[in-house]
C-alpha positions in Angstrom: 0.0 0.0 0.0 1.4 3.7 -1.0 1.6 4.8 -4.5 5.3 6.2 -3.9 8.9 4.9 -5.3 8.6 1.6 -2.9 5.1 0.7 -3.6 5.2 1.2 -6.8 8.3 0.0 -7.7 7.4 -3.4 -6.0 4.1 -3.6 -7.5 5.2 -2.4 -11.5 7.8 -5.4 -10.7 5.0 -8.4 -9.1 2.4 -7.5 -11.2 -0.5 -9.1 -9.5 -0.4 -6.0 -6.5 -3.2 -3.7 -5.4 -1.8 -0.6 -4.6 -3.7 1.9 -1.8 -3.1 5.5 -2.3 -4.9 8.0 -0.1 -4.6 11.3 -2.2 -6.6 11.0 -5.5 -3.3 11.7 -8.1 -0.4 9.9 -8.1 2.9 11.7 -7.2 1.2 14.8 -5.2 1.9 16.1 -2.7 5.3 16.7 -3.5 7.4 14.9 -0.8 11.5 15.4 -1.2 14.4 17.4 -2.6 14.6 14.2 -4.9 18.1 14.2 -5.0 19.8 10.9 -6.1 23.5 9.5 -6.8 23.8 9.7 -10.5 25.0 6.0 -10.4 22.9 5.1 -8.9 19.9 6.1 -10.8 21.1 4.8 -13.6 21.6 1.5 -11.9 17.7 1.6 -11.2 16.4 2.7 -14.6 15.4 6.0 -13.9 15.0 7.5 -17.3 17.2 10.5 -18.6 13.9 12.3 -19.5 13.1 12.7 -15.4 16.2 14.1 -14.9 15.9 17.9 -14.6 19.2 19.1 -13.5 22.9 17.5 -12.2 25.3 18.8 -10.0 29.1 18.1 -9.2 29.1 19.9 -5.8 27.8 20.0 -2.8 28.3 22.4 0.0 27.8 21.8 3.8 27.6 24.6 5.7 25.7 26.6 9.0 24.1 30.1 9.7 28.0 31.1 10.8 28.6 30.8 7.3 31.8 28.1 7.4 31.7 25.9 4.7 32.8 22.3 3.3 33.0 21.5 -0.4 32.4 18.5 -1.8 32.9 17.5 -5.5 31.1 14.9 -6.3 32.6 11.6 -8.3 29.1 10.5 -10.1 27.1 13.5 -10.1 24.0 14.3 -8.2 20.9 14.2 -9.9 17.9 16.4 -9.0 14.8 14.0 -10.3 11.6 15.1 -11.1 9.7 13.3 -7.9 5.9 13.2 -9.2 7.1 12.8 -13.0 8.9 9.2 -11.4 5.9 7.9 -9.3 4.0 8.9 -12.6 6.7 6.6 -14.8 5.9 4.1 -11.9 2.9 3.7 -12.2 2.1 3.1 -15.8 3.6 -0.1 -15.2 0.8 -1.2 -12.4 -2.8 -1.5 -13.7 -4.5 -1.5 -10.3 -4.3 1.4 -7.9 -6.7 2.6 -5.5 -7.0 6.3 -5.4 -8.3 8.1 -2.1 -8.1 5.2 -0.3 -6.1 5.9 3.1 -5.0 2.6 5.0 -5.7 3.0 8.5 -5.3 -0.7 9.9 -4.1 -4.1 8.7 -5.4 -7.3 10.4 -4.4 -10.5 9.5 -4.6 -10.4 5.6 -7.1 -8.1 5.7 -7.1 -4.5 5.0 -8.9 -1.5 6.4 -9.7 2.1 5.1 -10.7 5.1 5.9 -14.3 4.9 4.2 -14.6 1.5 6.8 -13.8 -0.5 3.9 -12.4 -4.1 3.7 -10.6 -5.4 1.3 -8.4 -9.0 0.8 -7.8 -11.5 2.2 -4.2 -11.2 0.8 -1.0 -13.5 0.5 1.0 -10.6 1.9 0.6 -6.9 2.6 3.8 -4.7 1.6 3.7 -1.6 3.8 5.0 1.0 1.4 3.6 4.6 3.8 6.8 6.2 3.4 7.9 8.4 6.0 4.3 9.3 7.8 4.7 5.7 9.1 1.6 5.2 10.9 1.1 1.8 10.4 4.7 0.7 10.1 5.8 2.4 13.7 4.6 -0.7 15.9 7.5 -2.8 13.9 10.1 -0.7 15.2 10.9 3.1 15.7 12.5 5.3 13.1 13.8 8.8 14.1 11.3 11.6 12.0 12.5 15.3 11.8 11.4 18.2 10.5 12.8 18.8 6.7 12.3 22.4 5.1 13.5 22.9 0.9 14.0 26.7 0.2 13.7 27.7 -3.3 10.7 26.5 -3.8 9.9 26.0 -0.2 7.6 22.9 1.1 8.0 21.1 4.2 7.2 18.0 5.6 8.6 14.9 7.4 12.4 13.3 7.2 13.6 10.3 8.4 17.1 9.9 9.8 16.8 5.9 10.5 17.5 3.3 11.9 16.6 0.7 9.5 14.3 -1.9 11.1 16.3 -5.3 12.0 13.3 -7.4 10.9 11.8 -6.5 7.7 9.3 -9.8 7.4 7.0 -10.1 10.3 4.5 -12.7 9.3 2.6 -11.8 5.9 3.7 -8.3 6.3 6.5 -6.9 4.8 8.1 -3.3 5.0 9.6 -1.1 2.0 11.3 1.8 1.9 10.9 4.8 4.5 8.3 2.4 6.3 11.3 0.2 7.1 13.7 3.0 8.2 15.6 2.3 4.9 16.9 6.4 4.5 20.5 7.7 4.6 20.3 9.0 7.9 23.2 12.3 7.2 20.7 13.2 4.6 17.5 11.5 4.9 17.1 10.9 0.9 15.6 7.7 0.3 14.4 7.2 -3.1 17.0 4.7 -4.8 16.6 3.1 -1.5 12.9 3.0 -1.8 13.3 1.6 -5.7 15.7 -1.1 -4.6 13.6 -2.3 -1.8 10.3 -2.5 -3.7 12.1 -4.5 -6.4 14.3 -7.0 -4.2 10.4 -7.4 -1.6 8.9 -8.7 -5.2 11.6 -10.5 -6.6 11.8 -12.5 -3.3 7.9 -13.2 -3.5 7.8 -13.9 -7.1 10.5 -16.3 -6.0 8.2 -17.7 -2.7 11.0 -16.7 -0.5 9.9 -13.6 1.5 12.8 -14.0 4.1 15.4 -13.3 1.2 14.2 -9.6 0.7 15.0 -9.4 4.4 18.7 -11.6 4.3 19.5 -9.5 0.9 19.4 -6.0 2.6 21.5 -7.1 5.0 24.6 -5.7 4.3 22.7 -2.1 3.6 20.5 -1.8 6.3 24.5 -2.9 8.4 25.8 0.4 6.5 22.8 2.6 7.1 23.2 1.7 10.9 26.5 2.8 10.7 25.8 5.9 9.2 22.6 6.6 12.0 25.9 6.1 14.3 27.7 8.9 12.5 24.3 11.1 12.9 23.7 10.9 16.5 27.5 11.6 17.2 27.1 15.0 14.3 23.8 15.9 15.3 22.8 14.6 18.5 25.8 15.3 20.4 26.2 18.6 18.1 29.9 17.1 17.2 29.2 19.0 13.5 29.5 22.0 14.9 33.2 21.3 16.2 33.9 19.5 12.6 32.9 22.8 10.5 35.0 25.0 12.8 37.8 22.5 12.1 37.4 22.0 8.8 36.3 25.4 7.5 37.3 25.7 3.7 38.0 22.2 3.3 37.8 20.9 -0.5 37.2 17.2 -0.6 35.7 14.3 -2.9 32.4 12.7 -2.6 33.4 9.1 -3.6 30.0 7.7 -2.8 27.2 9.9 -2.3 25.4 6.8 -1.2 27.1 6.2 1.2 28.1 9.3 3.5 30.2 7.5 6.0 32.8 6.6 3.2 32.7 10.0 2.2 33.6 11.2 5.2 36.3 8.7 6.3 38.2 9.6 2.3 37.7 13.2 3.4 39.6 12.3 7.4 42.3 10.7 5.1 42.8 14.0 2.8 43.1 16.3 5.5 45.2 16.9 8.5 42.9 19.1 9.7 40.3 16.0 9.7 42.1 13.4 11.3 42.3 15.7 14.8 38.4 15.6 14.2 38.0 11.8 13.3 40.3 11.1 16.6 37.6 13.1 18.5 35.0 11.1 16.9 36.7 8.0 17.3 37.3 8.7 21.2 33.7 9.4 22.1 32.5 6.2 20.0 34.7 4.4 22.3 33.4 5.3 25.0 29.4 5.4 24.5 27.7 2.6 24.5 24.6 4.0 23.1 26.0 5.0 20.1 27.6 1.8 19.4 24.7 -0.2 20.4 23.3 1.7 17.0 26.1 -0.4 14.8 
C-alpha cells in the first residue's frame, strides 16, 4: 500500500499487486528534494527524461557561514519526484485512489471509508515516511525537513533501519522500514531497490530473502545513523565545520556518506584531529555503538 517509489516499484515489478493510495493523483503532494546519486539512478532505470538538473558539488555549511565542499565523483541528480511515481505507475494496472490505509489485520485491509478489502497473500507496507502503520515494527527517528527555493516542508527520516523487515505476511519497504541515509535522509534509490528486491523475493516464494539480501545495507545505514547521533545529537558537527572550515574534498559515494567522510579524514590533516575526537567518544558510549 502507497503509491510512492517503494510501492510502486514493488508492484510495477509483481504484477498481481493492489496498490492503496490516499490522495486521489499519483505523485502529489510533492514529498522530497529528490536528489539521487547519478549511479545510482542509472543502476535503477530512472530515465534520462526525469532528470531535470545534475550537479558536481555539494556544499555543507551553517548560519555562521563556514563551509565544506564536496565534489562529487558520479554526479548528483535532481529527479523530477511526481514525474517518477507517474513513470511508476504506468507499469501497475491496479491502484486505488483516495483510499487511506488505516489498519491491517491479519490479511485483511482496512480504510478510511470503513472498507475491507483482501484477504491477501502478503501486505507490503510502502507509507513512506508518515509511518503510521509501520511504527509498531520498530521506531524510526522523523525530523522536520524544510527545501528553500521553492519552499515545502514535511517529514524526514534519519533511520534506523528496522532489524526485521518480514514479520509474518507483512512486509516493509522503503521509509516504512527505516531504509533512509540517515546524514541526509534521501531515500528514493533506497525506496526503488527495496520495492524490487520485496517482489523479486515473492515472485521467487522466498519472502525472508528480501530481508537476508538487505542485510549488508540496512548494516551500513546503521552505521551511518551512528555517524548522525554523534554530528547531530551530540552537536559534534558544529566542532567539525570550525575545524574543517574551507575544506575541499571528494564525494566518492554519495550513497554512502560514512565513506565520504572517512576519504575526506584521510585527505586532511585538519580532519584526522576531528576523526580522533569522533573516534574517542565512540569508544566510550555505549549507546551509540549499540546503533552499529
Amino acid at each position: 500500500m502507497g503509491a510512492g517509489p517503494a510501492g510502486l516499484a514493488f508492484a510495477g515489478r509483481y504484477g498481481d499487486a493492489e496498490v492503496f493510495e490516499e490522495h486521489l493523483e499519483v505523485g502529489l503532494p510533492r514529498h522530497c528534494t529528490s536528489l539521487v546519486s547519478g549511479r545510482s539512478a542509472q543502476v535503477v532505470g530512472i530515465p534520462e527524461k526525469l532528470v531535470l538538473n545534475k550537479f558536481d558539488e555539494l556544499v555543507v555549511t551553517d548560519l555562521e557561514g563556514r563551509r565544506i565542499y564536496f565534489g562529487v565523483k558520479d554526479k548528483v541528480y535532481l529527479i523530477d519526484r511526481p514525474g517518477l511515481e507517474r513513470w511508476l505507475a504506468e507499469r501497475v494496472p491496479n491502484i486505488r485512489l483516495g483510499e487511506k490505509v488505516t489498519a491491517v489485520r491479519s490479511s485483511y485491509i482496512y480504510t478510511s471509508g470503513g472498507r475491507r478489502y483482501g484477504p491477501y497473500d502478503y501486505v507490503v507496507v510502502a507509507e513512506g515516511s508518515a509511518r503510521r502503520l509501520s511504527s509498531a515494527y520498530g521506531h524510526v527517528v522523523r525530523l522536520p525537513g524544510l527545501q528553500v527555493g521553492k519552499p515545502f516542508g514535511g517529514g524526514v527520516l534519519a533511520g534506523p533501519p528496522l532489524k526485521r523487515l518480514v514479520e509474518g505476511r507483512t512486509i516493509l519497504v522503503g521509509d516504512a522500514a527505516g531504509l533512509v541515509k540517515p546524514l541526509s535522509g534521501g531515500g528514493i534509490i533506497l525506496a526503488l531497490r527495496s520495492g524490487y528486491a520485496a517482489a523479486d523475493a515473492l515472485a521467487r516464494g522466498r519472502p525472508l530473502s528480501y530481508e537476508e539480501g538487505t542485510l549488508a545495507t540496512r548494516l551500513r545505514l546503521r552505521a551511518a545513523f551512528a555517524a548522525f547521533w554523534v554530528l547531530y545529537g551530540q552537536r559534534l558537527v558544529d566542532r567539525l565545520l570550525a575545524v574543517l572550515n574551507g575544506g575541499d574534498y571528494v564525494a566518492v559515494d554519495y550513497d554512502d556518506h560514512v565513506k565520504t567522510l572517512l576519504a575526506a579524514a584521510l585527505t586532511d590533516p585538519r580532519a584526522v584531529v576531528a576523526l580522533k575526537e569522533a573516534l574517542h567518544y565512540l569508544a566510550g558510549n555505549r549507546d551509540v555503538l549499540h546503533l552499529l
